[in-house]
C-alpha positions as CSV (number, residue, x, y, z in Angstrom):
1,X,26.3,10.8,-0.8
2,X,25.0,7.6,1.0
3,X,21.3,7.9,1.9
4,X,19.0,5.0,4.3
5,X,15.4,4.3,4.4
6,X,14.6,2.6,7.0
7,X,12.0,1.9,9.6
8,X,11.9,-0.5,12.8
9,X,8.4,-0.6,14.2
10,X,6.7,-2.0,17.9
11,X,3.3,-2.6,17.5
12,X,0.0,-5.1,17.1
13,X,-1.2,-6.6,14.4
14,X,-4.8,-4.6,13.2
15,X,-5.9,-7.8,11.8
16,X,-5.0,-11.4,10.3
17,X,-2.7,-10.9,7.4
18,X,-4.0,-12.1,3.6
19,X,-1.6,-13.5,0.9
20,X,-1.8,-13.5,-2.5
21,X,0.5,-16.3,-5.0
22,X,1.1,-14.4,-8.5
23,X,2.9,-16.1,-11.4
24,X,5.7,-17.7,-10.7
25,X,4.8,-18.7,-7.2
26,X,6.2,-14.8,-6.2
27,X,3.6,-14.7,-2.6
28,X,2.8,-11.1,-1.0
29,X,1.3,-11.0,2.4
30,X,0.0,-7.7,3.7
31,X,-1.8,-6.4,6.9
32,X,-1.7,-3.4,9.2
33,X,0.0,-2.5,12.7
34,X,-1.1,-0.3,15.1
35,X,1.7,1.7,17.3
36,X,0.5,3.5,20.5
37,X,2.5,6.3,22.1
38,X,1.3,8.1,25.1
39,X,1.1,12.2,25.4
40,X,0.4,13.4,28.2
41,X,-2.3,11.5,29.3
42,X,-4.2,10.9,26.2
43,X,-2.9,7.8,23.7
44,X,-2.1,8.3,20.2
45,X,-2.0,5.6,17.5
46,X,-0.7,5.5,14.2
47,X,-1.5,2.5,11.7
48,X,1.2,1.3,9.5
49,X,0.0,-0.5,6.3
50,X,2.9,-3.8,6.1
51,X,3.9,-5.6,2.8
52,X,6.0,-8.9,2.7
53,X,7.3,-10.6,-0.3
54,X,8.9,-14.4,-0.8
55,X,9.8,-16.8,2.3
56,X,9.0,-13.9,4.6
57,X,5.7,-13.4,3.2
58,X,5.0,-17.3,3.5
59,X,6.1,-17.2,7.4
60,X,4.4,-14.0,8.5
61,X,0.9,-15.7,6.4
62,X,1.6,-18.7,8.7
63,X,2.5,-17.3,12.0
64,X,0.9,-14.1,12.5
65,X,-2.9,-13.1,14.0
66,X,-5.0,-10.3,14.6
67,X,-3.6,-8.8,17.9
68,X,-0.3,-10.3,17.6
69,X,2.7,-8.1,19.1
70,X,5.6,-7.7,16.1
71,X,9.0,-6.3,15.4
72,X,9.6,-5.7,12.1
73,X,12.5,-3.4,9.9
74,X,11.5,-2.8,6.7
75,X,11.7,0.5,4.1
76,X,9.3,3.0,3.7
77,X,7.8,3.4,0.0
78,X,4.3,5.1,-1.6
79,X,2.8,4.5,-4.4
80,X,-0.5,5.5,-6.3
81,X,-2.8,3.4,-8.0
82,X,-6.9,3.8,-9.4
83,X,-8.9,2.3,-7.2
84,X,-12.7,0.5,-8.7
85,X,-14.4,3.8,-9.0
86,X,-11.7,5.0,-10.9
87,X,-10.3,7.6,-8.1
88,X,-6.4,8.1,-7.4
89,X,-5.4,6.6,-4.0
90,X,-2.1,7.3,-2.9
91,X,-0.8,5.2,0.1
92,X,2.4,4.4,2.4
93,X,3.7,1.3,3.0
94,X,6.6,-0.7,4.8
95,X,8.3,-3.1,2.8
């Protein structure tokens, strides 16, 4: 059976985005998006941590600001790591 993940979001940029060039000149750029939606009459937002790899990475460092509006598709994935004090973080991102 086929299966999809994927996610198309509307919102603003939280802040500027940072890049980072690794070995091999492979360039991430990452940054968070705020989406708004209104119930009844009190407004709701959800931030979405964003991570871009390659060409698109390299044109969403150069274009996009803090506050921006943005469109993006992307798929959904989570991951854990150990942060500096050595705890566990697990966190959602759109790829």
């Amino acid at each position: 059976m086929a299966s999809v993940n994927k996610i198309h979001l509307l919102g603003n940029l939280g802040r500027d985005p940072e890049t980072k060039t690794f070995e091999g000149d492979r360039v991430k750029t990452w940054f968070s998006i705020a989406t708004t939606k209104k119930i009844k009459d009190e407004k709701v937002t959800q931030w979405h941590n964003i991570v871009m790899w390659g060409k698109v990475a390299e044109i969403g460092a150069k274009y996009l600001k803090k506050g921006n509006p943005v469109y993006l598709e992307g798929e959904v994935t989570y991951r854990k790591y150990t942060n500096k004090d050595g705890n566990e973080v697990q966190t959602t991102e759109i790829v």
